[in-house]
DRENLUMZA-618858 format. One record per residue (C-alpha): residue number from 1; residue in three letters; x, y, z. Coordinates in nm, 3 decimals. Each point is the difference from the previous one (the first is absolute). Layout:
! DRENLUMZA-618858
+-----+-----+---------+---------+---------+
:   i :  aa :      c1 :      c2 :      c3 :
+-----+-----+---------+---------+---------+
: NUM : ALA :       X :       Y :       Z :
...
+-----+-----+---------+---------+---------+
***
This chain:
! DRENLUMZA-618858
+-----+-----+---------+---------+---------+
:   i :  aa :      c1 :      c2 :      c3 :
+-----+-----+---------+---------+---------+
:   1 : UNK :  18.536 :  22.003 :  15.375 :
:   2 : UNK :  -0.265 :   0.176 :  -0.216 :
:   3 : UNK :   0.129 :   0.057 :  -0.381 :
:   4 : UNK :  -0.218 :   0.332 :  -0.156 :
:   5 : UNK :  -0.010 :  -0.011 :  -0.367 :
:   6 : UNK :   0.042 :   0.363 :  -0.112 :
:   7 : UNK :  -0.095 :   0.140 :  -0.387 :
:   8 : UNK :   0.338 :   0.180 :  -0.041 :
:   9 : UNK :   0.090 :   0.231 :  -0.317 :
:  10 : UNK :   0.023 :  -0.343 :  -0.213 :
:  11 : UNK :   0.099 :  -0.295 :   0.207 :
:  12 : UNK :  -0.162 :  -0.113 :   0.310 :
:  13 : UNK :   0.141 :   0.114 :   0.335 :
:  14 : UNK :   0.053 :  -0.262 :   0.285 :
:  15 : UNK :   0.002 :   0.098 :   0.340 :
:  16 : UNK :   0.027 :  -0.217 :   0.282 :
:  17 : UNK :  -0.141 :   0.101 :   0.345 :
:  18 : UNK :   0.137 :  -0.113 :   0.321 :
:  19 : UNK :  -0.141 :   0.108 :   0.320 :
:  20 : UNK :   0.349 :   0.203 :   0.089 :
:  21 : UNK :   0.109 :   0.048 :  -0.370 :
:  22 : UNK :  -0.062 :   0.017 :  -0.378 :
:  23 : UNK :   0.206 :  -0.113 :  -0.287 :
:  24 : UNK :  -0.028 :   0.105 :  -0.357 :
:  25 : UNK :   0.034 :  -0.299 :  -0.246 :
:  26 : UNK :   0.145 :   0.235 :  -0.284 :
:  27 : UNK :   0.145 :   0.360 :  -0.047 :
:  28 : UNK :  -0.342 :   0.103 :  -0.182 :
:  29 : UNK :   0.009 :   0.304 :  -0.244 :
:  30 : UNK :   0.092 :   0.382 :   0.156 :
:  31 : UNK :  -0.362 :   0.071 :  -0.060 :
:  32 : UNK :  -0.140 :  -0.280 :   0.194 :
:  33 : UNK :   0.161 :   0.167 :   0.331 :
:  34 : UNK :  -0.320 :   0.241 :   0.078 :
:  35 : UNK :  -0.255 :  -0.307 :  -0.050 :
:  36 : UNK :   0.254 :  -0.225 :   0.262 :
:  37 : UNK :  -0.066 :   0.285 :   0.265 :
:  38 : UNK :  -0.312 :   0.021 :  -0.052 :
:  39 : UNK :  -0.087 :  -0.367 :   0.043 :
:  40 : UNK :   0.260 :  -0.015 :   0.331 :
:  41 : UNK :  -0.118 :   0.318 :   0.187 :
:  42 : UNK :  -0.370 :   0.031 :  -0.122 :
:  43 : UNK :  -0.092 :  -0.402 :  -0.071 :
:  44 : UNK :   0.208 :  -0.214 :   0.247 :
:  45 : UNK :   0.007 :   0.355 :   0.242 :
:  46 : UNK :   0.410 :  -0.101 :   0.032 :
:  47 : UNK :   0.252 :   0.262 :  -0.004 :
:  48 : UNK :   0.182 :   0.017 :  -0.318 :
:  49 : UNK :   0.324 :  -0.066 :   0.127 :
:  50 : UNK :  -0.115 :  -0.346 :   0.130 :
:  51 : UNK :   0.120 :  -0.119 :  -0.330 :
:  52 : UNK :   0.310 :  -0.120 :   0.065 :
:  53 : UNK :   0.125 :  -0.178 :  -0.239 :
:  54 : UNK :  -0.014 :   0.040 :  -0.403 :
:  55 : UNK :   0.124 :  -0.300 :  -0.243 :
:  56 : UNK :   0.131 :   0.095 :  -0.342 :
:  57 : UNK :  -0.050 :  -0.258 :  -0.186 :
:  58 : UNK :   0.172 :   0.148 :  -0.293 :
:  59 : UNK :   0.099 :   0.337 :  -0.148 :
:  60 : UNK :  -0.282 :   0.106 :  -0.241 :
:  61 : UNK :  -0.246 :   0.294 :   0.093 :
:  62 : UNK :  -0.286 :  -0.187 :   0.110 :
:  63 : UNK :   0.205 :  -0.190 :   0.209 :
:  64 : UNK :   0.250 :   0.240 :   0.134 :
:  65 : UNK :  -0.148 :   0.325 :  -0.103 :
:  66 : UNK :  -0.144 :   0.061 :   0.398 :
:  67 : UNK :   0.300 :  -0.163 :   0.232 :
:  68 : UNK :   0.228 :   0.324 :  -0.003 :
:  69 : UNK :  -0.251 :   0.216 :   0.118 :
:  70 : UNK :  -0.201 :  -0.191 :   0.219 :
:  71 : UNK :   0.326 :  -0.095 :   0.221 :
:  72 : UNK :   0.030 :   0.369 :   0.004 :
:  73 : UNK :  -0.374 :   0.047 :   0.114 :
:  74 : UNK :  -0.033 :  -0.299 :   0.248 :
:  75 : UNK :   0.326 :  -0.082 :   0.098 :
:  76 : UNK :  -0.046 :  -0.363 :  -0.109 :
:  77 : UNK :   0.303 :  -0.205 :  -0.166 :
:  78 : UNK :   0.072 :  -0.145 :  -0.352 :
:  79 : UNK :   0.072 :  -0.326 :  -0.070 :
:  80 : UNK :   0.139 :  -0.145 :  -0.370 :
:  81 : UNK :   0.157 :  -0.311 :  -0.192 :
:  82 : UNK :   0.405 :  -0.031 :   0.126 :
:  83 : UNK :   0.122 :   0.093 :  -0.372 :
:  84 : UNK :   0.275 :   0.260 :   0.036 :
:  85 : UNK :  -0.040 :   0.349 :  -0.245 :
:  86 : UNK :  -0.272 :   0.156 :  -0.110 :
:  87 : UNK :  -0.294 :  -0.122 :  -0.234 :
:  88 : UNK :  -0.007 :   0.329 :  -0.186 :
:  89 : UNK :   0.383 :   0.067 :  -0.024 :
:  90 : UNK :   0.252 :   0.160 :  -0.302 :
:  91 : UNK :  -0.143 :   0.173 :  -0.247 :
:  92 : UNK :  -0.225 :  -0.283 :  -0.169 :
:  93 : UNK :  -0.151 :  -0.019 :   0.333 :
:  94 : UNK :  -0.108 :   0.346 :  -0.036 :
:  95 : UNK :  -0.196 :  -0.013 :  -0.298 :
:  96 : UNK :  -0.163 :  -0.300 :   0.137 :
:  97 : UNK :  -0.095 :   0.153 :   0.293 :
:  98 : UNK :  -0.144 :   0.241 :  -0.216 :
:  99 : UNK :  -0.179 :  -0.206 :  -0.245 :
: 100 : UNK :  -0.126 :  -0.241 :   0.312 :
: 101 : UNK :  -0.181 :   0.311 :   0.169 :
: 102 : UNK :  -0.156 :   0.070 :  -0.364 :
: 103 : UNK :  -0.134 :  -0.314 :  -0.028 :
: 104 : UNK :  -0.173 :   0.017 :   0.311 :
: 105 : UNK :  -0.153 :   0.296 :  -0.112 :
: 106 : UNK :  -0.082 :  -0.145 :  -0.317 :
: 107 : UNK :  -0.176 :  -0.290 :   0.218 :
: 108 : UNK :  -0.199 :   0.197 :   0.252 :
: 109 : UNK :  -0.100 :   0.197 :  -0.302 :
: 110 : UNK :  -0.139 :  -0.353 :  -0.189 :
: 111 : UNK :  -0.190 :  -0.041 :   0.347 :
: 112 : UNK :  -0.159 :   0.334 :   0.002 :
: 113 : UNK :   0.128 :   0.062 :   0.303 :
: 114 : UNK :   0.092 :   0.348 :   0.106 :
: 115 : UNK :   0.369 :   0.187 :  -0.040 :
: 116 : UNK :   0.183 :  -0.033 :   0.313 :
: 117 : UNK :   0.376 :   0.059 :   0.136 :
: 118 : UNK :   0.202 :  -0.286 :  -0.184 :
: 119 : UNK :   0.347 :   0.163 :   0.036 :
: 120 : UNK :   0.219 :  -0.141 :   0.250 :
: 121 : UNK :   0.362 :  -0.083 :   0.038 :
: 122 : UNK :   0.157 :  -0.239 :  -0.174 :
: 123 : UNK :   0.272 :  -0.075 :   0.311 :
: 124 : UNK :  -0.116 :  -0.205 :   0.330 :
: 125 : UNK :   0.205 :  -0.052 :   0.278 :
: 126 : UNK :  -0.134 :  -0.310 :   0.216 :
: 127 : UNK :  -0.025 :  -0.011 :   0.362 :
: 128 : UNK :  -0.029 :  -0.418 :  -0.057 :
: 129 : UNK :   0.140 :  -0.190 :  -0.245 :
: 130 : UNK :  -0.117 :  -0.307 :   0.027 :
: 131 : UNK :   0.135 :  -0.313 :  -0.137 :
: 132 : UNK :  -0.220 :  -0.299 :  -0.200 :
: 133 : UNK :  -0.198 :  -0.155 :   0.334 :
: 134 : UNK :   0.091 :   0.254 :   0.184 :
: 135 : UNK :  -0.315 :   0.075 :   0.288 :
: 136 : UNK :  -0.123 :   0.400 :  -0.008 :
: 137 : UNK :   0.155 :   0.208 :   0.290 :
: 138 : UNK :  -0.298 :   0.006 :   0.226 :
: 139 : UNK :  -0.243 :  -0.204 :  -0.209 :
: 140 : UNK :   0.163 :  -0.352 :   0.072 :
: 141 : UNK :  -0.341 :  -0.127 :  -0.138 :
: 142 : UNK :   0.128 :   0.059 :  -0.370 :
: 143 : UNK :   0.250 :  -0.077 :  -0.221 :
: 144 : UNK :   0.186 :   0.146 :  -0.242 :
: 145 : UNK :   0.086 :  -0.195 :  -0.314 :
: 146 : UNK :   0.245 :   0.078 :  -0.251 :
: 147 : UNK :  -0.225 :   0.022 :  -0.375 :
: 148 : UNK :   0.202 :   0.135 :  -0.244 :
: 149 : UNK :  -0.043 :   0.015 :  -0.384 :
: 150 : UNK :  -0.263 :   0.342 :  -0.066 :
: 151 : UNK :   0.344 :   0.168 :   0.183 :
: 152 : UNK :   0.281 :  -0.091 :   0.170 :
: 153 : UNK :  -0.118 :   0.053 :   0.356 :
: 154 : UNK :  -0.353 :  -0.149 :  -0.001 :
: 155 : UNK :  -0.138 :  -0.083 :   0.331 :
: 156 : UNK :  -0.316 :  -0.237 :   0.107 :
: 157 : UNK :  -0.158 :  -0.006 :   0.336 :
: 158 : UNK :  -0.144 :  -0.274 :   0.179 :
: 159 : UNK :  -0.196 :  -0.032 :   0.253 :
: 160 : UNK :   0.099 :  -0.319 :   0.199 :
: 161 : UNK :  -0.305 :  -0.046 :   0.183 :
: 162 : UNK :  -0.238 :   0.009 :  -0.272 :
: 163 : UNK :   0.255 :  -0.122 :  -0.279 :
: 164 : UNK :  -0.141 :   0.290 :  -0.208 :
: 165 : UNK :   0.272 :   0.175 :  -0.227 :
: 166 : UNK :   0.004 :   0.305 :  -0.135 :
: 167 : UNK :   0.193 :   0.035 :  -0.332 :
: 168 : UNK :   0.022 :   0.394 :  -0.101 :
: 169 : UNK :   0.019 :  -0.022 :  -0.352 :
: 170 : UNK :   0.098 :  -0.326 :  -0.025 :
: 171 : UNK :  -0.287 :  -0.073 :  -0.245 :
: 172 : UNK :  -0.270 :   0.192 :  -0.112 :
: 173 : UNK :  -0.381 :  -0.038 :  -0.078 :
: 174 : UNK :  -0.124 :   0.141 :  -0.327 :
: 175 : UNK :  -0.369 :  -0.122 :  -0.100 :
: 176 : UNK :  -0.057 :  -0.289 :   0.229 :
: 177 : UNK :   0.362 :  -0.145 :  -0.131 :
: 178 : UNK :   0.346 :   0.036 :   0.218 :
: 179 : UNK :   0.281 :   0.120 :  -0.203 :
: 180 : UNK :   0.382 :   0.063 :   0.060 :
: 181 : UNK :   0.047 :   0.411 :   0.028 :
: 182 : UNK :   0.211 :   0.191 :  -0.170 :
: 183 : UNK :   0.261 :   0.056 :  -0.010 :
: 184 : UNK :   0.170 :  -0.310 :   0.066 :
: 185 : UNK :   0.439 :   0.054 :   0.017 :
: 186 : UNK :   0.092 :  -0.363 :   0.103 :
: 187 : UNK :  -0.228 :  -0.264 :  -0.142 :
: 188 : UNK :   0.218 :  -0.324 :   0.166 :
: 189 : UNK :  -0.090 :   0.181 :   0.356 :
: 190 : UNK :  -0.401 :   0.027 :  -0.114 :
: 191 : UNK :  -0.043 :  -0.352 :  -0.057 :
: 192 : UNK :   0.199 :  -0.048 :   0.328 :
: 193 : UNK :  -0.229 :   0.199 :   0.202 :
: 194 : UNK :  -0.311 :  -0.106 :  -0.160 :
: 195 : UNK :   0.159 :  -0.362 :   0.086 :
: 196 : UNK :   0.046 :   0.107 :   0.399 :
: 197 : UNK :  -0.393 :   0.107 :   0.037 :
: 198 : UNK :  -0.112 :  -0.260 :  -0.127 :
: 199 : UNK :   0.207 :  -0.261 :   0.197 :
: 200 : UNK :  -0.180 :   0.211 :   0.288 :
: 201 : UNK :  -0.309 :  -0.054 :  -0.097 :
: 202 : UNK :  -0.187 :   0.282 :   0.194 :
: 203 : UNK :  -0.337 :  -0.016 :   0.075 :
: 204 : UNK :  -0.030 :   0.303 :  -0.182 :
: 205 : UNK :   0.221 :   0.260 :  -0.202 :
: 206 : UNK :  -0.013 :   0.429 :   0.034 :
: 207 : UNK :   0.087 :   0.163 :  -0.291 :
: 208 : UNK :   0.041 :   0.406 :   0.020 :
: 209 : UNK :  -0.230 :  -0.007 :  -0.380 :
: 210 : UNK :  -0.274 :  -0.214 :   0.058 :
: 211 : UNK :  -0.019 :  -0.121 :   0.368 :
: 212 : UNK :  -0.051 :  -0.323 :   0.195 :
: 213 : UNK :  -0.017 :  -0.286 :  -0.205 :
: 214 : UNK :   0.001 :  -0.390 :   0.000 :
: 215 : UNK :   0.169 :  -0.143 :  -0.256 :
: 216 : UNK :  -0.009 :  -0.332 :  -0.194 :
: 217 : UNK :   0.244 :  -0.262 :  -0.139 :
: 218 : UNK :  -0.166 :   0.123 :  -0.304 :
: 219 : UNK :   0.109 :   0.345 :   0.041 :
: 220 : UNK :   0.345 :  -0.034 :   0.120 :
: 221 : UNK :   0.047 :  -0.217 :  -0.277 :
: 222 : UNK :  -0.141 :   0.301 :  -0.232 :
: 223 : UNK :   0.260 :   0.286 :   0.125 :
: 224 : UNK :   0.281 :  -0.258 :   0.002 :
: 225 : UNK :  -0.082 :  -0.056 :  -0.372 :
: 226 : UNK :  -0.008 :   0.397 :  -0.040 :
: 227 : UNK :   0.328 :   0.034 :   0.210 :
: 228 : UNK :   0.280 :   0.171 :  -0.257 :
: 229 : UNK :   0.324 :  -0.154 :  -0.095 :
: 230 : UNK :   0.147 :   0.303 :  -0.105 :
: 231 : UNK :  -0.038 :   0.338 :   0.160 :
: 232 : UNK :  -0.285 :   0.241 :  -0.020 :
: 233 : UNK :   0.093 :   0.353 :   0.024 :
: 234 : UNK :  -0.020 :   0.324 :  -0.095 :
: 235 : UNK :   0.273 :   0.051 :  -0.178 :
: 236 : UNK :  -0.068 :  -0.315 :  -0.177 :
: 237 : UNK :  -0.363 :   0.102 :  -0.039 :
: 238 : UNK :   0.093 :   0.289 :  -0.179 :
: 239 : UNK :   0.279 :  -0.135 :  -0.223 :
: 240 : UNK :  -0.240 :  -0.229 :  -0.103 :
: 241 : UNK :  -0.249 :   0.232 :  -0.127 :
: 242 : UNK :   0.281 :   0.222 :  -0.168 :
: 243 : UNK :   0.093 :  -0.328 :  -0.202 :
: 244 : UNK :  -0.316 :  -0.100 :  -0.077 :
: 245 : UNK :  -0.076 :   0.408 :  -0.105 :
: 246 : UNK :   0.335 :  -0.058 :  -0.220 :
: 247 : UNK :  -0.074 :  -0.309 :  -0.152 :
: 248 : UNK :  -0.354 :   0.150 :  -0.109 :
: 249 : UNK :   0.168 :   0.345 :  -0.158 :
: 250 : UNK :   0.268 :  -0.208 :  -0.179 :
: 251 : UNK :  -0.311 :  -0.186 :  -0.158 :
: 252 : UNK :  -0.166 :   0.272 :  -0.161 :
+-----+-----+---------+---------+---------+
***
């Protein structure tokens, strides 16, 4: 197994080649679909629809944003978390949909990096679900591992030969430092998660913002002293500001 490290639209795509197959680590963004073709056909000189299998590791755009499409392009299957519904569902689910595809925008923007297709939909139906431990259909070679806390359907991968894991957006690395993402909806499941990896201890972690790393006792200490307590979301994000915007016009 050969795992190519791709510069997607603002995460890292992971790709792992088999000499019969290819797997996709993550759903990627819609835009990163023409770069995947191009590295398949042109680099590895592999038909495109020897991808045959695409992980989702969880619902937002640079993570889910390509699955839909490339099934419909290649042929390959999906697989996700077992967690019954939708991510994006009712009509809060909507807006969040929404405000998730801005903020990738708004990211890739910060990064200079060119405007791309974003949009995708905010429903996936699963040819897999797999369950925490559960092997990958046809990649027996990884697991999947059930890391929830950023969402309610997070999934990790690891590779059982090398004991390398790769987390999504587990945690993230800003400036040298890892960091919990945002948002975070179920803090007790974070630390939980955070907990599992480390009881792994990998020879080395993935993360879709900022790579292959090794990390130390030092550093899982760090983002376990970061970890929330409370939830970290949008909707609290903004009702925070709106109170703190109150409390400053009530002072004047």
């Amino acid at each position: 197994m050969k795992l190519h490290h791709l510069a997607g639209h603002i995460q890292t795509i992971l790709l792992a080649e088999y000499p019969d197959k290819l797997l996709l680590l993550d759903g990627c963004c819609r835009s990163d679909i023409s770069l995947l073709k191009h590295f398949i056909t042109d680099v590895l000189q592999r038909p495109f629809s020897d991808l045959t299998l695409v992980v989702v590791t969880h619902m937002h755009p640079d993570h889910a944003g390509a699955a839909n499409k490339l099934r419909k392009i290649t042929g390959c299957k999906i697989a996700t978390a077992n967690v019954s519904g939708q991510w994006y569902s009712g009509l809060d689910g909507r807006i969040m949909h929404i405000t998730d595809i801005l903020l990738t925008k708004w990211v890739a923007k910060r990064m200079k990096k060119p405007s791309g297709k974003i949009w995708y939909s905010s429903q996936l139906t699963a040819d897999y679900k797999l369950n925490d431990g559960e092997p990958l259909p046809g990649f027996t070679d990884w697991l999947a591992l059930s890391t929830q806390g950023h969402t309610d359907r997070d999934l990790s991968l690891l590779h059982t030969p090398s004991n390398k894991i790769y987390v999504a957006d587990l945690m993230v690395k800003v400036k040298d430092k890892f960091i919990p993402p945002f948002p975070i909806f179920y803090p007790n499941r974070y630390r939980a998660s955070l907990h599992k990896v480390i009881s792994l201890k990998p020879t080395s972690i993935i993360l879709a913002h900022g790579g292959e790393v090794n990390f130390s006792a030092a550093d899982y200490q760090n983002l376990l002293a970061l970890a929330p307590k409370t939830p970290r979301t949008h909707w609290r994000l903004i009702k925070a500001k709106l109170k703190r915007s109150m409390k400053f016009i009530r002072s004047k």
